[in-house]
N, C-alpha and C positions, 0 to 999 in steps of 0.2 A: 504494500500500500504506500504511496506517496501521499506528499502534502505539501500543498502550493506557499510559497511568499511571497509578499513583497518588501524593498531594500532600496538603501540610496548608496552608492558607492564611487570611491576614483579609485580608477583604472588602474592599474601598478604596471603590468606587463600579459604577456601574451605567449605560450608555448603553443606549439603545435601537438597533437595527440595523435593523429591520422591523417592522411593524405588531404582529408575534407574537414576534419575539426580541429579545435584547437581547446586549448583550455586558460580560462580568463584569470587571473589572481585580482580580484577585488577588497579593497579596504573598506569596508561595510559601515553605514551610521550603527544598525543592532547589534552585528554577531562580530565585528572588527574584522581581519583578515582570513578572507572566503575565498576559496577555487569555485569555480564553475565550468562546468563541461557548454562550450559553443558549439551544437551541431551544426555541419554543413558552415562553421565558421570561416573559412577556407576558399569555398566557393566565392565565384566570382557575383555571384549573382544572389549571396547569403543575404538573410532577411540583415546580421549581425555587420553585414561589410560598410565599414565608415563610422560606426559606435563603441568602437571597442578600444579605442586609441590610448595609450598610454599616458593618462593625468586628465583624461576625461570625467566630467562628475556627470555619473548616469541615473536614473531610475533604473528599475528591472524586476521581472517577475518570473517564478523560479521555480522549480519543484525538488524536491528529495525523496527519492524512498527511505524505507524506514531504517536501516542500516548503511547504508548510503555516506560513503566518505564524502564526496563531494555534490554538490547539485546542480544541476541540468537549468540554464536558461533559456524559457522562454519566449521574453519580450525585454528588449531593451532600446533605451530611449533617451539619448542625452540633454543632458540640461544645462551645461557650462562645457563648451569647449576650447576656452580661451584663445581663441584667433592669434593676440599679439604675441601671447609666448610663444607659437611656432614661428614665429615669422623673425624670431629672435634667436641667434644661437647661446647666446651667453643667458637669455632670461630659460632658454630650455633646457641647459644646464643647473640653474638653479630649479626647475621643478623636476626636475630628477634626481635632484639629491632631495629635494624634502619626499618623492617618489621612496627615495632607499628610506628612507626614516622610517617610512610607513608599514615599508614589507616588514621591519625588525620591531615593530610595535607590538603594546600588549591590544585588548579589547580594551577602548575606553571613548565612549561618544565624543570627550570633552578632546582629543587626538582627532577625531574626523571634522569636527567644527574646526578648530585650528586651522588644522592644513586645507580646508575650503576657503576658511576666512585669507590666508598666506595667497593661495592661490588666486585667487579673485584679485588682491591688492598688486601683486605680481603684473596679471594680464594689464587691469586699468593703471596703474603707476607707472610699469616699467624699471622699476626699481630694483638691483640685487641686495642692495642693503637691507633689504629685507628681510634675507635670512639668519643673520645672528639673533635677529628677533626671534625668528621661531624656534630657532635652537633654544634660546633664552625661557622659552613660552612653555617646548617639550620638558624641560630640564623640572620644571615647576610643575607639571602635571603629572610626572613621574614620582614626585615627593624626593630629588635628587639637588632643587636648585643652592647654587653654591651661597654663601655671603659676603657679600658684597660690602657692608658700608661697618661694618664692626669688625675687631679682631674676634674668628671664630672660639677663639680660646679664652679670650677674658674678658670679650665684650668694651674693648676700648677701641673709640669711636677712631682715634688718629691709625689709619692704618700705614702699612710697609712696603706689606708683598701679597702675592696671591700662593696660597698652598693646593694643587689637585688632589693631593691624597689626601688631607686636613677636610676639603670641603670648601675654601674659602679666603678671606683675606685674614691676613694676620698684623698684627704689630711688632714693633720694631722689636720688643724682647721675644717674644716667638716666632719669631722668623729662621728661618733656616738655609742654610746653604743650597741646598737643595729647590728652596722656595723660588718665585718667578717677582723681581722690582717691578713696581708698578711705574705706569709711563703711559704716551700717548694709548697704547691700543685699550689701558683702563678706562681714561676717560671717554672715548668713544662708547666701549661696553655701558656704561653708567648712563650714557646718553640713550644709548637705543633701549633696555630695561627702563627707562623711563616714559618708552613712547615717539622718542623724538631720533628718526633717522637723519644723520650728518650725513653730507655727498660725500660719495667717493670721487675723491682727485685725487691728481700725479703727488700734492705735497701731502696727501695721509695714505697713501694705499698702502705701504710698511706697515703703518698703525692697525691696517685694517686687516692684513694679513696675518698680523704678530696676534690679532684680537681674535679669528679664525684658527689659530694653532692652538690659541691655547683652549677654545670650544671643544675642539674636535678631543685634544689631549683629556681635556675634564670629561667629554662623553664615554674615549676610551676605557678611563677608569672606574668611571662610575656605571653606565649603561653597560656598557659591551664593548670587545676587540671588532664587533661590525663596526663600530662608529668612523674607523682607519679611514675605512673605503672612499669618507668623503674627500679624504686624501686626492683622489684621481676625480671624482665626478663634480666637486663643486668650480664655478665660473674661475677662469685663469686670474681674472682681476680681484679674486679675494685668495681664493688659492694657497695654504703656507707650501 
């Protein structure tokens, strides 16, 4: 016996299964990251050809049998397929990499809103600066965000450095060798955690890069050794 759904989802990626199907990895508002079997996905002439594209936000309606690893779509129907970031190489690298964030996500609506909300601002701004934001945003709805405006350890306001394994900023008596001096790429961070994205130009893109390594580094530690990868996939102009 099966049983029908309905789901809102962006698109992640796309495998092929069979000569004529393919099978869809969807980031779901309900059930968070979903496979689905696309039959006849393939075909040229697939009910699915042109909806299935990778950081597309779709509707879709679905069935499972009852033991059923994956589920079978059958009606899907996009609702945001933001024009400008394809038309963009470096904005399509930024939704590829919040793309990878999502594959290594847990189930949590307040992750699907997110990365809708990121993507949306993405297509209509044009913006890359946008994304230490939603690094910033993940880090926090993960229950992982670092601190920022205190030393982690004794809660004094004048801070030093930042610590990745600590969690956060420190002060000048617990600081460590090991710790990272604070400098341009802080202030930027403090700036975008507060709402307010600063342009990237030729005289801060160091700062912006230095403020991206150290993301990427704090997610490796704290989330996962997947966090690297953004290593290769986020835009050349933040890039560490």
């Amino acid at each position: 016996m099966s049983v029908q759904g309905t789901d809102k989802g962006i698109i992640i990626k796309n495998t092929p299964f069979s000569d004529t199907s393919l099978i869809s990895m969807i980031y779901t508002e309900k059930n968070g990251l979903s496979s689905f079997l696309a039959k006849g996905g393939r075909r040229q002439k697939s009910q699915f050809r042109g909806k299935l594209e990778s950081g597309f936000l779709v509707s879709f309606v679905y069935y499972r049998g009852h033991s059923a690893e994956i589920g079978v779509l059958k009606e899907v129907e996009p609702i945001e397929t933001y024009p400008e970031i394809r038309e963009n190489i470096t904005l399509m690298d930024g939704m590829y990499s919040i793309l990878w964030v999502l594959e290594h996500s847990p189930t949590e609506k307040k992750i699907f809103i997110l990365a809708k909300e990121i993507l949306k601002r993405l297509n209509s701004e044009g913006r890359i600066e946008i994304l230490p934001y939603f690094f910033m945003k993940f880090f926090k709805i993960e229950g992982i965000y670092p601190n920022l405006f205190r030393c982690h350890v004794c809660g004094e306001k004048s801070v030093s450095c930042f610590s990745t394994r600590a969690g956060g900023t420190m002060c000048r008596k617990h600081c460590t060798q090991n710790d990272l001096p604070l400098g341009e790429w802080f202030n930027l961070l403090k700036l975008i955690v507060r709402g307010y994205l600063p342009e990237l130009k030729d005289t801060n893109e160091k700062g912006f890069k230095n403020m991206m390594k150290v993301i990427i580094e704090y997610g490796e530690f704290h989330s996962g050794d997947w966090f690297h990868r953004l290593r290769e996939i986020l835009p050349s102009s933040i890039r560490p």
